[in-house]
PyMOL commands that place a pseudoatom at each C-alpha (Angstrom):
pseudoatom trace, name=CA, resn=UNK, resi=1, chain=A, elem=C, hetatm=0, pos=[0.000, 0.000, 0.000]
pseudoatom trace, name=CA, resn=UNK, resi=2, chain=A, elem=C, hetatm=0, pos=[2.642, 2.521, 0.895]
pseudoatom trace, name=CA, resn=UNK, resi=3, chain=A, elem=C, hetatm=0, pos=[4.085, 1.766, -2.711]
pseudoatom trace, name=CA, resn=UNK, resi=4, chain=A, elem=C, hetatm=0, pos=[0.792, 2.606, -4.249]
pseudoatom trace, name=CA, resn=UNK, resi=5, chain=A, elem=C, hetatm=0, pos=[0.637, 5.920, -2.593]
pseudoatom trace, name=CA, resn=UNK, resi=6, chain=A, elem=C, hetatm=0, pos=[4.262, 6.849, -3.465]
pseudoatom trace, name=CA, resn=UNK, resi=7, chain=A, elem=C, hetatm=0, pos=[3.390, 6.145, -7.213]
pseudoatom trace, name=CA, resn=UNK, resi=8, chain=A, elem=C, hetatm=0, pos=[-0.169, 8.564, -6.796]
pseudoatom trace, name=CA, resn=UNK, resi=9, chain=A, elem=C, hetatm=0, pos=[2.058, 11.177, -5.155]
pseudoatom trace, name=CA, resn=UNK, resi=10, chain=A, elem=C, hetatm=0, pos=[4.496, 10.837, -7.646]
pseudoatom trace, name=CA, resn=UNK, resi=11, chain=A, elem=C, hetatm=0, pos=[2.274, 11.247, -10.590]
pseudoatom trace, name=CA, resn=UNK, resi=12, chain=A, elem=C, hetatm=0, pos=[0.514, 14.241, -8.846]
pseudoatom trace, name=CA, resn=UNK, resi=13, chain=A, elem=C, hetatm=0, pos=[3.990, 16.077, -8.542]
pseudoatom trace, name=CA, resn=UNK, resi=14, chain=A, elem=C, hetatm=0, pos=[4.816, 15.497, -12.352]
pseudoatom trace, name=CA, resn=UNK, resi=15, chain=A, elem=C, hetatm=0, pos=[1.105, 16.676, -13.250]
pseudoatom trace, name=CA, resn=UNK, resi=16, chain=A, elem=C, hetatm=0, pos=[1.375, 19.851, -11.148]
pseudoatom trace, name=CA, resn=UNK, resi=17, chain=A, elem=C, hetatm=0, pos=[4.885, 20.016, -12.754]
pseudoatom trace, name=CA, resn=UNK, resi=18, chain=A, elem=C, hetatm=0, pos=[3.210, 20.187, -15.862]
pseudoatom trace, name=CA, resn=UNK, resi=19, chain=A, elem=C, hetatm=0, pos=[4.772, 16.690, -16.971]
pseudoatom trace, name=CA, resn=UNK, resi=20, chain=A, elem=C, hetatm=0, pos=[3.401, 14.724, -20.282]
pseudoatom trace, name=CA, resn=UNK, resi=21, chain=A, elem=C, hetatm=0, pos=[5.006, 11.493, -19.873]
pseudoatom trace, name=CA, resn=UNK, resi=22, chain=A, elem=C, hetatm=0, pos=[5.780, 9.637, -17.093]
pseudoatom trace, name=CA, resn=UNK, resi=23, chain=A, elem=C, hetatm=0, pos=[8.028, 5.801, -16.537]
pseudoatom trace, name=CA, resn=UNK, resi=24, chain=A, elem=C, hetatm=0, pos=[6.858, 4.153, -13.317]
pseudoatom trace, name=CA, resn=UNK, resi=25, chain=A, elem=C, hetatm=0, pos=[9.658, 2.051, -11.938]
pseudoatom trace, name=CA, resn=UNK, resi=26, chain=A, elem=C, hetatm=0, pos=[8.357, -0.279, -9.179]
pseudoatom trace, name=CA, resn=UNK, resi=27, chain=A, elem=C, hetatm=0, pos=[10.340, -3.235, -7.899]
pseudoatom trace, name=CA, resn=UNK, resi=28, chain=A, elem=C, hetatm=0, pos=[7.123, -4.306, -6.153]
pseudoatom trace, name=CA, resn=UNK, resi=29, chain=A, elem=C, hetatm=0, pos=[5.265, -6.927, -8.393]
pseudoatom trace, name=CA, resn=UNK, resi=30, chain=A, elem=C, hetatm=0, pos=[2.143, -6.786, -6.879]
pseudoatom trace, name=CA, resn=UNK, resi=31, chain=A, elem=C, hetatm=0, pos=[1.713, -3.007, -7.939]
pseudoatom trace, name=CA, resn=UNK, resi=32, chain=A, elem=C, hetatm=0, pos=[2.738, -3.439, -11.230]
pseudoatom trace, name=CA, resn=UNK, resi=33, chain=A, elem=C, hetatm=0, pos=[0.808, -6.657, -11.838]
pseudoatom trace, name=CA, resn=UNK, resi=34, chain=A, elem=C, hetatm=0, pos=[-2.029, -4.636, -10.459]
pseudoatom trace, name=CA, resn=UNK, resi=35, chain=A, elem=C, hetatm=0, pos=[-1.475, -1.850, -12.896]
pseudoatom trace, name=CA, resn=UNK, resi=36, chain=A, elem=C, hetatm=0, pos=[-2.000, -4.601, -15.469]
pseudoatom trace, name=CA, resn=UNK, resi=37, chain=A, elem=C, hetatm=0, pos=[-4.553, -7.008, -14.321]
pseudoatom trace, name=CA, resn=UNK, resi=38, chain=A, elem=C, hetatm=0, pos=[-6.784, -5.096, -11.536]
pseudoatom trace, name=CA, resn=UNK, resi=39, chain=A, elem=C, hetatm=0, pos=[-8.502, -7.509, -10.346]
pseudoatom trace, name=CA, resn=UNK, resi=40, chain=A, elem=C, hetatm=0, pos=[-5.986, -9.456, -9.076]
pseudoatom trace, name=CA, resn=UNK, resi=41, chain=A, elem=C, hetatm=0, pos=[-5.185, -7.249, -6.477]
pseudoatom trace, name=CA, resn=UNK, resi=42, chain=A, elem=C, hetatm=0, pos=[-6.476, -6.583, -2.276]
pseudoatom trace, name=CA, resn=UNK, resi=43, chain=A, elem=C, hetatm=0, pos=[-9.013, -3.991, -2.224]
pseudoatom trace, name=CA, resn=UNK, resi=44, chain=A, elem=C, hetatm=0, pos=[-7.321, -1.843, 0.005]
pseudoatom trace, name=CA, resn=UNK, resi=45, chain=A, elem=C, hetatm=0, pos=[-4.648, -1.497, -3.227]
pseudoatom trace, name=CA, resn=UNK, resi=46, chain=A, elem=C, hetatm=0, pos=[-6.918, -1.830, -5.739]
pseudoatom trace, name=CA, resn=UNK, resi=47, chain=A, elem=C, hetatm=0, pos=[-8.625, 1.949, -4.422]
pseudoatom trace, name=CA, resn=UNK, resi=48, chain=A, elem=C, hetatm=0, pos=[-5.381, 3.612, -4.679]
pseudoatom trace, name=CA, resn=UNK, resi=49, chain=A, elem=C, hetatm=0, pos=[-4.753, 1.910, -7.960]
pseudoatom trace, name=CA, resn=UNK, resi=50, chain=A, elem=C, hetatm=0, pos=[-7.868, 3.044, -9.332]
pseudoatom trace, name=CA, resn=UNK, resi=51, chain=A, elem=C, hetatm=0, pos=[-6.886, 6.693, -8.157]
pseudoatom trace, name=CA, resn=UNK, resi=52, chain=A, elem=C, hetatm=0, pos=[-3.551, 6.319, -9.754]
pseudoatom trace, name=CA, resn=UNK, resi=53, chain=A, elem=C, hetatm=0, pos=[-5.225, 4.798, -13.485]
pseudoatom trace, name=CA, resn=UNK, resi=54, chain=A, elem=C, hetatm=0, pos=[-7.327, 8.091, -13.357]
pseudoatom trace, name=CA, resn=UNK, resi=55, chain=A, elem=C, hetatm=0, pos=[-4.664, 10.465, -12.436]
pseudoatom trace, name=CA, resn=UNK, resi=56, chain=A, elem=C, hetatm=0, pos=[-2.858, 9.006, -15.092]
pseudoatom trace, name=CA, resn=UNK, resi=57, chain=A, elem=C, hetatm=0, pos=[-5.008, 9.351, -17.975]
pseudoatom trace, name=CA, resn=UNK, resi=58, chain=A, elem=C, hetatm=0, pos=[-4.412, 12.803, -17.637]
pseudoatom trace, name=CA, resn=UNK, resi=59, chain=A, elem=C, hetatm=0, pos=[-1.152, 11.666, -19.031]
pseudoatom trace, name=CA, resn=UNK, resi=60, chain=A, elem=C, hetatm=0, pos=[0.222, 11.682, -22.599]
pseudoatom trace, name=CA, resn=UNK, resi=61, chain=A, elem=C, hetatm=0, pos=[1.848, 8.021, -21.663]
pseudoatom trace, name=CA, resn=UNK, resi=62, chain=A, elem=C, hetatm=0, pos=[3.183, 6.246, -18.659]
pseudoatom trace, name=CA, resn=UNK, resi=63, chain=A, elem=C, hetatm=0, pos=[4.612, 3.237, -18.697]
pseudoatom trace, name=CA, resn=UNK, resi=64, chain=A, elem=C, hetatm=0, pos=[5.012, 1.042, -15.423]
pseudoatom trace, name=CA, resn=UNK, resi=65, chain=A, elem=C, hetatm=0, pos=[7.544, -1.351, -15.080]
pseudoatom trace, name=CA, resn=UNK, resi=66, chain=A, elem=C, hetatm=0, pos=[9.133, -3.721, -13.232]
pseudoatom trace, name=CA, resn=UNK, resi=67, chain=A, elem=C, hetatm=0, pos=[12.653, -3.537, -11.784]
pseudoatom trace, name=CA, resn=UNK, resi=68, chain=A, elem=C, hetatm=0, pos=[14.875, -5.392, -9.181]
pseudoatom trace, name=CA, resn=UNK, resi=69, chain=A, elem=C, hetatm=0, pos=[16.073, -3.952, -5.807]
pseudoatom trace, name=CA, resn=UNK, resi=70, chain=A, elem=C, hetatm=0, pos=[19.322, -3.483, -7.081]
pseudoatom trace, name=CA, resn=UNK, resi=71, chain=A, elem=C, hetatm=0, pos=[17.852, -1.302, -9.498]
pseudoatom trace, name=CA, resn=UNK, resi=72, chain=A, elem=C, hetatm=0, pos=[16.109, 1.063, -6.934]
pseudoatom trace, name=CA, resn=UNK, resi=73, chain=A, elem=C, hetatm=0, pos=[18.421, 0.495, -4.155]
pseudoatom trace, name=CA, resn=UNK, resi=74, chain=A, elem=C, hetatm=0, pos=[20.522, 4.253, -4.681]
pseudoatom trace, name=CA, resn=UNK, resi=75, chain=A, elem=C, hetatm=0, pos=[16.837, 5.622, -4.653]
pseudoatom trace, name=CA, resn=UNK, resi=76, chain=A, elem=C, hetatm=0, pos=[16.397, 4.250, -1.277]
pseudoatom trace, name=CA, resn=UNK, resi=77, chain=A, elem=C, hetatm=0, pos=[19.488, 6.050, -0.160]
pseudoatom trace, name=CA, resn=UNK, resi=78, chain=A, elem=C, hetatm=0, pos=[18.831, 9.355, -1.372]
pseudoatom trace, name=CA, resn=UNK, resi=79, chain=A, elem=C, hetatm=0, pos=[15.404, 9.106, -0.041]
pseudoatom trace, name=CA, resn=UNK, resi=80, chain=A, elem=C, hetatm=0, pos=[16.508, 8.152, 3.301]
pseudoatom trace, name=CA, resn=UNK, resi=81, chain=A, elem=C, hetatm=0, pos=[19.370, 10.838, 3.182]
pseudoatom trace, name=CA, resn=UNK, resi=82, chain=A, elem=C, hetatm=0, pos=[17.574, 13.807, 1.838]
pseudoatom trace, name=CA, resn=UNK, resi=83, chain=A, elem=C, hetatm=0, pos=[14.767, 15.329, 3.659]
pseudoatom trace, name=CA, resn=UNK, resi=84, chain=A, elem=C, hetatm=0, pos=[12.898, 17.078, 1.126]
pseudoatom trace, name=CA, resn=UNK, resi=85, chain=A, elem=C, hetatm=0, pos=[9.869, 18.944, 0.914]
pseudoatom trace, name=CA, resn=UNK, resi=86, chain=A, elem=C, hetatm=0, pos=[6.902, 18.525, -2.071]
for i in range(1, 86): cmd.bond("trace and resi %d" % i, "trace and resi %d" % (i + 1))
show_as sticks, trace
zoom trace
């Protein structure tokens, strides 16, 4: 769930940003299986997910993808380094 909201928060940034197209790189599989087969996923996800498919038809494209840890892992560090504000 806390993935889910990052992603919404995320896309809301870019769209206030003024943003066209947007990559989603999760490296949590039941988000981005979610993204592509709804109804596979808890209901308590599946709200968030349906806020996050109609934030992001506001969209010119986004893509969501899957990615390892590894992948992610120096995004983990800067988040947990950096306090920022959005």
């Amino acid at each position: 769930m806390a993935e889910a909201l990052a992603v919404w928060n995320a896309l809301a940034w870019a769209f206030d940003r003024g943003w066209l197209s947007v990559e989603i790189c999760s490296d949590c599989l039941v988000l981005v299986q979610g993204w592509q087969k709804p109804s596979r996923i808890h209901s308590l996800v599946k709200i968030i997910l349906f806020d996050i498919v109609h934030l992001a038809c506001k969209f010119n494209y986004v893509a969501v993808s899957k990615v390892l840890i590894a992948e992610v892992r120096a995004a983990y560090t800067l988040v947990k380094d950096v306090n920022f504000q959005v």
